[in-house]
C-alpha positions in Angstrom: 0.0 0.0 0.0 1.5 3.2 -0.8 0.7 7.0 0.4 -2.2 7.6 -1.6 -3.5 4.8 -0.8 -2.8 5.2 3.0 -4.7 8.4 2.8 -7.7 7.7 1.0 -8.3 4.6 3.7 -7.9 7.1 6.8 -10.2 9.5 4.9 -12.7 7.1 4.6 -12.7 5.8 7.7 -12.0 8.7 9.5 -15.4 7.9 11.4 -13.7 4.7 12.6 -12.7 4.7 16.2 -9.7 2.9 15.6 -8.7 5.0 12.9 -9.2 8.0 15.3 -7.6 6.4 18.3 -4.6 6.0 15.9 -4.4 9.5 14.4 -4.8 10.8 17.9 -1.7 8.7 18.7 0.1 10.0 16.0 2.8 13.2 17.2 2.7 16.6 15.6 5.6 18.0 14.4 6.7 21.2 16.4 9.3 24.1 15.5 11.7 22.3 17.8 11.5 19.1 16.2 12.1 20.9 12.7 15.0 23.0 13.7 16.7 19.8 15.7 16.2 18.1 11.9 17.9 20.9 10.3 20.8 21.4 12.7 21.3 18.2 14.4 20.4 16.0 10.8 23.1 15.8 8.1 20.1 15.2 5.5 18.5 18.1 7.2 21.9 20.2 7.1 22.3 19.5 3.5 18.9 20.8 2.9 19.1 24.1 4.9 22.6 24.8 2.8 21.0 24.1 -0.1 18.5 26.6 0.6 20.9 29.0 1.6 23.1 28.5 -1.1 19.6 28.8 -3.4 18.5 32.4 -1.1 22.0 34.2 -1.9 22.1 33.1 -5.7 18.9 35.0 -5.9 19.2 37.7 -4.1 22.5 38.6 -6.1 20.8 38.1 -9.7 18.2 40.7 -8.1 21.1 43.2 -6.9 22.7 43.0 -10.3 19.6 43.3 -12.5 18.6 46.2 -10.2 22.1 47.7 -9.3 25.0 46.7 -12.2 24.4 48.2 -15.6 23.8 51.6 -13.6 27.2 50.9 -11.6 28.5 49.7 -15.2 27.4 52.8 -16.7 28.5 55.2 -14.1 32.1 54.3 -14.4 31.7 54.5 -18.2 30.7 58.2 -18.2 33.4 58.7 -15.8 36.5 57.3 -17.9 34.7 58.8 -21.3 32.6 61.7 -20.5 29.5 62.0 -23.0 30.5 65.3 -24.8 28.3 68.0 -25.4 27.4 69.2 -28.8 28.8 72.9 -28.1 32.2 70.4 -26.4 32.7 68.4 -29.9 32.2 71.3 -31.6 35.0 73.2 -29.8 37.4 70.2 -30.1 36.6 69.8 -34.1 37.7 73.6 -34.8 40.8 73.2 -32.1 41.7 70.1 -34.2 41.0 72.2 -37.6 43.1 75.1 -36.5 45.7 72.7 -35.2 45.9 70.6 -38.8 46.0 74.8 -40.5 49.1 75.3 -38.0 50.8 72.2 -39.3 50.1 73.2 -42.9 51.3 76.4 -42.6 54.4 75.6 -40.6 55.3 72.3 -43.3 54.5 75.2 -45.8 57.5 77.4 -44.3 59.8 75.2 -44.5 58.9 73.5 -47.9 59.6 77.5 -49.1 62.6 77.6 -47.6 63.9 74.3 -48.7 62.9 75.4 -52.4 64.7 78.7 -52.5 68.0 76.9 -51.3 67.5 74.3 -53.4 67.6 77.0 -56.2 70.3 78.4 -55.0 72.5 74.9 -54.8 71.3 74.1 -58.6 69.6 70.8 -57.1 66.4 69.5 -58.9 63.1 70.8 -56.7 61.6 67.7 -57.9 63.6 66.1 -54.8 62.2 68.7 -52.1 58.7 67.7 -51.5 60.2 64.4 -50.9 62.7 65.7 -48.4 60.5 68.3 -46.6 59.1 67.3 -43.3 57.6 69.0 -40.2 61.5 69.0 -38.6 63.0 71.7 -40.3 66.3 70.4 -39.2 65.8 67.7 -40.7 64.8 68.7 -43.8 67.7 70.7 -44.0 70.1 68.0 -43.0 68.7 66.0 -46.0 68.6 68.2 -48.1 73.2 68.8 -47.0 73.3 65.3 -48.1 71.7 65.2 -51.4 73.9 68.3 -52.3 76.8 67.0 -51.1 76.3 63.7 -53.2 75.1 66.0 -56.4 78.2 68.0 -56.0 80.5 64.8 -55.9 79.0 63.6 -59.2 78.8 66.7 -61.2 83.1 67.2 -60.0 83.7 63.6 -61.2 81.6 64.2 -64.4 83.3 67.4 -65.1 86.7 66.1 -64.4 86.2 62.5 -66.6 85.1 65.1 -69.8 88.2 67.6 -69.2 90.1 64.3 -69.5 88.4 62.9 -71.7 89.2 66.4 -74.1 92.7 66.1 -72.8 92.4 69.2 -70.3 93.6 69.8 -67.2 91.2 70.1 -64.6 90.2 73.7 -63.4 92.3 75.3 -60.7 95.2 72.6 -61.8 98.9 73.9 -62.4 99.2 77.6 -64.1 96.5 77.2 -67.0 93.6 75.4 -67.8 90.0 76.1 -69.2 87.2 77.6 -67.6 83.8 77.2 -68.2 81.6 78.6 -65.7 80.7 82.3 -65.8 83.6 84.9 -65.6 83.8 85.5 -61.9 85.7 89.3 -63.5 82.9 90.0 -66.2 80.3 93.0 -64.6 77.3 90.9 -65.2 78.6 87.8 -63.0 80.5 89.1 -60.7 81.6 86.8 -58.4 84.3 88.1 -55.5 84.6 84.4 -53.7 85.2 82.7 -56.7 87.7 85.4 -58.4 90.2 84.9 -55.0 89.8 81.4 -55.5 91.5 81.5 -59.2 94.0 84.1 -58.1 95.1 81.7 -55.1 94.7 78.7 -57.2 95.5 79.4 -60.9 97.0 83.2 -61.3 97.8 82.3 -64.8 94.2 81.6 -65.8 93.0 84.6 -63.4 95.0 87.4 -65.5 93.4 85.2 -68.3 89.2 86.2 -67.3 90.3 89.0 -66.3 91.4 90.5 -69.2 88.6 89.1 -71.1 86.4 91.2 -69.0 88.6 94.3 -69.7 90.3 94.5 -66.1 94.5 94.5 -65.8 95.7 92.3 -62.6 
């Protein structure tokens, strides 16, 4: 006979006076005997952990669904502050005028780097390649590539003087020239006319007399 079974008899013969007699006998259960089950019982201790275990996993999922995303979202707006539209709109011109400082100072030096380059005879194609926002080091680049020009236009000059069966300029007491007369009035040139007195007297007297002076 199982519970159900159990029960429906005693309900049906609840009239009975045996029945009655042995319900009477039976002992209620009391809040002593339940706490001595729960404490003293290590089914009942495994039960009241259970709960316990079952009473703080909800009320954390309640703290957090009530309490975390504004927590979350809190710290957010405190390590990136939501900007205003007047804010962004101040840090897009400071950050245009800042890009137009840039500009103009890269265009200050890519004007200076041009009008030496003119002045050194080196191709301009090479300067927007060279120019940077260090003017330094634009400058320092732009030493080297005339320094490397200079070496290749000397050798180049030197192989055809050779290769004509002339002396290079500035060598022994003659020689040709062929840049502009240093003497002439139009191309006056002091630095390089105390070069050829120092180096070459002979072809000195030379230009000079070409452009009508006596040394």
């Amino acid at each position: 006979m199982n519970l159900e079974e159990i029960k429906k008899f005693l309900e049906e013969n609840k009239d009975n006076a045996e029945v009655q007699t042995f319900l009477k006998g039976l002992k209620s259960v009391s809040m002593d005997d339940v706490k001595a089950f729960l404490e003293g019982n290590e089914e009942g201790k495994k039960f009241l952990q259970s709960e316990k275990d079952s009473y703080v996993t909800k009320a954390i999922e309640t703290w957090k669904k009530n309490n975390l995303q504004k927590l979350v979202d809190e710290e957010v707006s405190k390590k990136f502050p939501t900007e205003t539209p007047e804010q962004k709109a101040i840090k897009d011109l400071q950050e245009k005028l800042d890009a137009m400082e840039r500009e103009k100072a890269l265009e200050s030096i890519r004007n200076k780097a041009i009008l030496h380059a003119n002045e050194k005879k080196l191709p301009l194609e090479l300067v927007n390649m060279l120019v940077s926002d260090d003017e330094e080091a634009t400058f320092s680049s732009l030493a080297t590539v005339e320094k490397v020009f200079s070496s290749h236009i000397e050798q180049a000059v030197n192989e055809r003087f050779k290769a004509g069966g002339r002396r290079d300029v500035g060598g022994g007491n003659s020689g040709t020239y062929t840049g502009p007369n240093p003497f002439a009035k139009d191309t006056l040139n002091l630095t390089e006319q105390g070069r050829l007195l120092r180096d070459n007297p002979e072809l000195a007297k030379k230009l000079a007399a070409e452009a009508g002076i006596q040394l």
